[in-house]
Backbone as CSV, one residue per row, in Angstrom:
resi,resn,N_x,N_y,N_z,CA_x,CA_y,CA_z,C_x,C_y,C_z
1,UNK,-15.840,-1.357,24.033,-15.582,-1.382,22.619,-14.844,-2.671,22.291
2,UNK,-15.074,-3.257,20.991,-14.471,-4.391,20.720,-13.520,-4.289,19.596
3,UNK,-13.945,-3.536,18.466,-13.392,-3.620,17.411,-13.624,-1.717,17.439
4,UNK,-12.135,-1.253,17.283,-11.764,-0.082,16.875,-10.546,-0.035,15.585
5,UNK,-10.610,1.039,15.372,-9.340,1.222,14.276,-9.030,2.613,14.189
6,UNK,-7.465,3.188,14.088,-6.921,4.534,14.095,-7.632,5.016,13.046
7,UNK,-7.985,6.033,13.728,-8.513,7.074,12.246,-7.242,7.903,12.012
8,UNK,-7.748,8.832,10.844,-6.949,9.707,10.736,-7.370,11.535,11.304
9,UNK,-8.466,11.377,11.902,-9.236,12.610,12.340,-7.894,13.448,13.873
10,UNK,-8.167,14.699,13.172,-7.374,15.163,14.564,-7.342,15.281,15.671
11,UNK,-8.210,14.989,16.403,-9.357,15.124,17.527,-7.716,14.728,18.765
12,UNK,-8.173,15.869,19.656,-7.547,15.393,21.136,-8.138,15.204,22.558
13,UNK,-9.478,15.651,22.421,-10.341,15.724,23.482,-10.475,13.853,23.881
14,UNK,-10.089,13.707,24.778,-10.863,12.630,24.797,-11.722,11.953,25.395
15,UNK,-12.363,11.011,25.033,-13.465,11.017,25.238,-15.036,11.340,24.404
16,UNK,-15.000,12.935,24.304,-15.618,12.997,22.947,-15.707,13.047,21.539
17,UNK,-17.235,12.427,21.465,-17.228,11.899,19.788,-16.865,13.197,18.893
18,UNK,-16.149,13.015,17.827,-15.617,13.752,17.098,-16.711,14.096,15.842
19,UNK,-16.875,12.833,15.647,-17.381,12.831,13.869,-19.027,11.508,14.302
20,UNK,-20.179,11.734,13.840,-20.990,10.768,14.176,-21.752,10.774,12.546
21,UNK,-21.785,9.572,12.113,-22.723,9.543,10.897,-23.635,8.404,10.678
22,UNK,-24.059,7.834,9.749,-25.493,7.307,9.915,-24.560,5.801,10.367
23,UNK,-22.910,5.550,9.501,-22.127,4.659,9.748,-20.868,4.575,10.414
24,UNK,-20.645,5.936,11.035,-19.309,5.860,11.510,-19.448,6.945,12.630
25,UNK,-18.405,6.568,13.583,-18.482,6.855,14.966,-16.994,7.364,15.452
26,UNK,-16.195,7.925,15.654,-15.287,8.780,16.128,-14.809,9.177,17.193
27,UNK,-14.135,8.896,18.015,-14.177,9.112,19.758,-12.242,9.404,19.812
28,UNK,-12.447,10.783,19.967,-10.809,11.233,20.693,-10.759,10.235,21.695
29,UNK,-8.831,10.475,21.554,-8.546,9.936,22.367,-7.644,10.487,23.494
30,UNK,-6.891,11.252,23.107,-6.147,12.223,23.495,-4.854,12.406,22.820
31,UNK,-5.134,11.714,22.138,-3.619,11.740,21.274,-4.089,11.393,20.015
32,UNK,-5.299,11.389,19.409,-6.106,11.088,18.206,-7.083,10.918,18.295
33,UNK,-7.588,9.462,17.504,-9.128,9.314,17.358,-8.792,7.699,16.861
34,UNK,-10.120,7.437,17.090,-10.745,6.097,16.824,-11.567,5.980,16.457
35,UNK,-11.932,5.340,15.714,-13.256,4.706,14.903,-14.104,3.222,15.387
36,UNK,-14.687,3.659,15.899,-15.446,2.403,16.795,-16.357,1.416,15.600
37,UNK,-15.863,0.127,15.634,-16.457,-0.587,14.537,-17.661,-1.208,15.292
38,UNK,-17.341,-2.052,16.397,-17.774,-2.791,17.400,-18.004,-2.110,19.016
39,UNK,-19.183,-2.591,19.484,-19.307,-2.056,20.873,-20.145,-2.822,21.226
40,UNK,-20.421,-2.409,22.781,-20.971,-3.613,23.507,-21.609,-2.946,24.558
41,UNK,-22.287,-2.659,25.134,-23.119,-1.782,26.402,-22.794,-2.815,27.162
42,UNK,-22.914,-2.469,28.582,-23.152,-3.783,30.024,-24.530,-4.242,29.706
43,UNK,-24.384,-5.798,29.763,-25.415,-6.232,29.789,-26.198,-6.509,28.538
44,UNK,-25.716,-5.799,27.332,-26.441,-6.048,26.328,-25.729,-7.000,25.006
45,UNK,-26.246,-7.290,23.710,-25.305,-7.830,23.405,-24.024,-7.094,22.231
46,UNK,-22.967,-7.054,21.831,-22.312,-7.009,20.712,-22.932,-5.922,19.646
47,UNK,-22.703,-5.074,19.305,-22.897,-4.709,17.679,-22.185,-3.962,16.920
48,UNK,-22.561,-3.736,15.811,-21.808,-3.564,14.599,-22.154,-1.480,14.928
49,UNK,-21.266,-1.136,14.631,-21.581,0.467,15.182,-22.881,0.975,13.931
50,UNK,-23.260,0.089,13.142,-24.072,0.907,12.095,-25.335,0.378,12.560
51,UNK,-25.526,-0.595,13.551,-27.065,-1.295,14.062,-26.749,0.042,15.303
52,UNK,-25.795,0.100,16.255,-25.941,0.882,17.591,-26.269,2.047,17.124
53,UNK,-25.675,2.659,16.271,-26.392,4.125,15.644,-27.943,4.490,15.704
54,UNK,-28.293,2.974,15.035,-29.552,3.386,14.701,-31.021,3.107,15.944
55,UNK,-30.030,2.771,17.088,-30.975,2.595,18.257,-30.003,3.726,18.965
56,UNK,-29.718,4.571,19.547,-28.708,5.721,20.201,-29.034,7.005,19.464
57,UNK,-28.795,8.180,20.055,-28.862,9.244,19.846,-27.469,9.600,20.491
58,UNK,-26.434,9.843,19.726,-25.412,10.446,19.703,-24.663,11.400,19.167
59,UNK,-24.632,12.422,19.500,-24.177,13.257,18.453,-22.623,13.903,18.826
60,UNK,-21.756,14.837,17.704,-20.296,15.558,18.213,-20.405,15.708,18.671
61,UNK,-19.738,15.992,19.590,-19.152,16.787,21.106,-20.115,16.215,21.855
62,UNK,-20.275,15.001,21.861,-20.946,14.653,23.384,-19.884,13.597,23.719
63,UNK,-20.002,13.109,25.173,-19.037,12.823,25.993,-19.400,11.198,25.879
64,UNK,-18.553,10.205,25.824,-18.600,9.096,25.198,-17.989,8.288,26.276
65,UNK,-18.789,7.804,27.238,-18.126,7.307,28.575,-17.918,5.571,28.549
């Protein structure tokens, strides 16, 4: 991840995504949540979490490694 920011979501699990929408992405942390702006796979390049959405199938409660 490159660019995150505190949410305000309650989430303590961490690891999994909390909240997933066509633009926003959510990942407990264990003591909150985050909002993933930016990410980056190995090997691939940079993106904006609203381009990675739309190539990924991610949904709540899946495990966000």
């Amino acid at each position: 991840m490159y660019r995150t920011k505190i949410s305000e979501a309650q989430s303590t699990a961490s690891g999994i995504v909390f909240q997933r929408t066509n633009d926003t992405l959510i990942v407990g942390t264990g003591s909150g949540a985050v909002s993933i702006l930016e990410i980056q796979q190995e090997g691939k390049r940079r993106l904006g979490v609203e381009e990675f959405l739309r190539g990924y199938t991610i949904e709540a409660g899946d495990l966000f490694e």
